[in-house]
N, C-alpha and C positions, 0 to 999 in steps of 0.2 A: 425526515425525507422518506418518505415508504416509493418503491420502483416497484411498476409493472412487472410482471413476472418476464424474464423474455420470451418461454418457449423459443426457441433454437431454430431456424430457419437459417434455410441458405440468403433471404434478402437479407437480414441480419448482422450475416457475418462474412469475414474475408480472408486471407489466406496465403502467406508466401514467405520465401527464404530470408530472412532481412543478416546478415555483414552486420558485424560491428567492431570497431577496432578498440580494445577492451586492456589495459594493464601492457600495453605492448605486444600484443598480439591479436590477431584477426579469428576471430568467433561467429560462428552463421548458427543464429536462429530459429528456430521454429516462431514466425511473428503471425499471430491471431488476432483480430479488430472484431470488435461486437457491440451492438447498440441497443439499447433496450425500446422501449414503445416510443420512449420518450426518446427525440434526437438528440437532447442535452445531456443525456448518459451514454457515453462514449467508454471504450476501454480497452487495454490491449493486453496481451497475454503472449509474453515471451518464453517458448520453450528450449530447454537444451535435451537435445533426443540422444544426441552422440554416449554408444556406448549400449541405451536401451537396456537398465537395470528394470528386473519385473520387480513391480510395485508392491505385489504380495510379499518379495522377502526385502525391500526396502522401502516404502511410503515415500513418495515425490518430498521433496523438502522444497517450499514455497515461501514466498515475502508478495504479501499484498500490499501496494504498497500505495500512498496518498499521495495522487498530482500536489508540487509545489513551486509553481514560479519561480519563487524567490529562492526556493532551496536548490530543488531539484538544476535550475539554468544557468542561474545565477550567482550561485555556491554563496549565498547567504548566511551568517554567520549566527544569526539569533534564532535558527534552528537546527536541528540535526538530521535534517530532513536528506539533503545529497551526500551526506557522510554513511547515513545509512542504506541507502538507494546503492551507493558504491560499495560499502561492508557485503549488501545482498548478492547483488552481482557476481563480486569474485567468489563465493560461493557456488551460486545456481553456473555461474559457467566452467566451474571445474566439475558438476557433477551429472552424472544421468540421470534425466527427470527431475532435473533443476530448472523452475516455472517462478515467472517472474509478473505477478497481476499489476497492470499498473489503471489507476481510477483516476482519471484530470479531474472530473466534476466533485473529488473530494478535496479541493484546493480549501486550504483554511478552515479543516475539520468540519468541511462541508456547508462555509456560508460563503465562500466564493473570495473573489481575489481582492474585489471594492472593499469588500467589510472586511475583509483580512488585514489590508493594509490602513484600513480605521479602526482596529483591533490593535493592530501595533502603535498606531499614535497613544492610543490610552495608556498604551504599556507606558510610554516613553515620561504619561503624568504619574507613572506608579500603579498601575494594577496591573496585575498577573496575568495569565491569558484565560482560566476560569473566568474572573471578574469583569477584562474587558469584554468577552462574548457575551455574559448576561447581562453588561451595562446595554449593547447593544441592540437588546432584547431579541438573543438568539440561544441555543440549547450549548451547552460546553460543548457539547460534540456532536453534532449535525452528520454525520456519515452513515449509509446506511450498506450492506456488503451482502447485498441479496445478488448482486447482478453477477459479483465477485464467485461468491456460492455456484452458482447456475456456471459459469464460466468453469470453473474446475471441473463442475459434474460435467459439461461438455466437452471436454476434453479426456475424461477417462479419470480423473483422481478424484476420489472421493475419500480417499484415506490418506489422510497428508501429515507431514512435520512442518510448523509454518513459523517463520522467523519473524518475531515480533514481544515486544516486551506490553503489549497493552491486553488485557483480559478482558476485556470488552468484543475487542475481534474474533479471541477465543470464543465466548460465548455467541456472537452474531453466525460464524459458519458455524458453529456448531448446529444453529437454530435455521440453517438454510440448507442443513441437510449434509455439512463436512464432518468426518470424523477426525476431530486434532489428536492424535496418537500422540503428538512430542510437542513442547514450546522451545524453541531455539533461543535461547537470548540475542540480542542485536542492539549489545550497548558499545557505545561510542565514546569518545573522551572529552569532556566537557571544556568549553572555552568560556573565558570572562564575559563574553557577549550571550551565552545559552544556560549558562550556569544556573538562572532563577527559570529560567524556562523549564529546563529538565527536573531543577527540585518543585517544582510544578507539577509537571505530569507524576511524578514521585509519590508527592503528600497530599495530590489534591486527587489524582485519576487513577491513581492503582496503579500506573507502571512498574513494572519490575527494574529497576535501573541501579 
């Protein structure tokens, strides 16, 4: 999936306080909406400003993080997807210059929600999530983190710590122009329904887990 570059425009982009009631307690945001050429790249960009540690002696710690339906709304159990979304969270909202990228049009490592949930039927005959994507005749991982990139550099962080166990992301902002200083791990505890999912990403995608 290659995305137009955004250049950065006020038609673009939006801007305001967003509340959230977060671990038992009420947390206000810095909430940023950005759209790329294309209207079906949507994205939002949750900041925590509180505090306003300078970047030079700490680098923003960030989780980009992949819209998911089923994880992220629905607390779905065959992936780790809102377990880690929530690990991210209580993180970036304990800290200053804790940034939270979030990408809906990366739902199902970027072939979308239909094929996603036709990706899980396969699983259900026995293939992995590798297998069922290219049974599908789609790439293992369809997500592309250019907009991602561009979203950081507009906001001021170009030199970040980014919470994430995949080195594929490492290398994508690296190549849109982030400098990853730190990898945070962001492993979660595996359940009987994610267990082949995770030693998947594991021994098939390079995760660190």
């Amino acid at each position: 999936m290659a995305l137009t570059r955004l250049n950065i425009d006020a038609d673009l982009t939006a801007r305001t306080i967003l509340p959230i009631a977060f671990n038992g307690r009420e947390v206000a945001l810095e909430a940023r909406a950005y759209k790329s050429a294309n209207p079906a790249f949507e994205a939002l960009a949750l900041v925590n400003r509180a505090g306003e540690a300078s970047e030079g002696i700490q680098p923003a710690l960030v989780r980009v993080h992949s819209g998911c339906v089923t994880g992220d709304i629905f607390h779905s159990l065959r992936c780790d997807c809102q377990a880690q979304l929530h690990a991210a969270l209580d993180k970036i909202t304990q800290m200053p210059n804790g940034i939270l990228v979030y990408l809906p049009f990366h739902e199902g490592r970027g072939i979308g929600l239909l094929e996603k949930i036709k990706a899980y039927a396969l699983q259900d005959k026995g293939l992995d999530t590798v297998d069922a994507n290219l049974q599908l005749g789609h790439p293992v991982d369809a997500r592309d983190y250019t907009l991602a990139g561009e979203i950081l550099a507009d906001l001021g962080f170009k030199k970040i710590r980014l919470m994430t166990n995949n080195p594929d992301k490492i290398d994508a902002l690296k190549a849109a122009g982030i400098e990853v200083v730190e990898q945070v791990p962001l492993v979660v505890e595996a359940s009987a329904h994610n267990a082949r999912y995770l030693d998947t990403k594991r021994e098939r995608m390079s995760h660190k887990l």
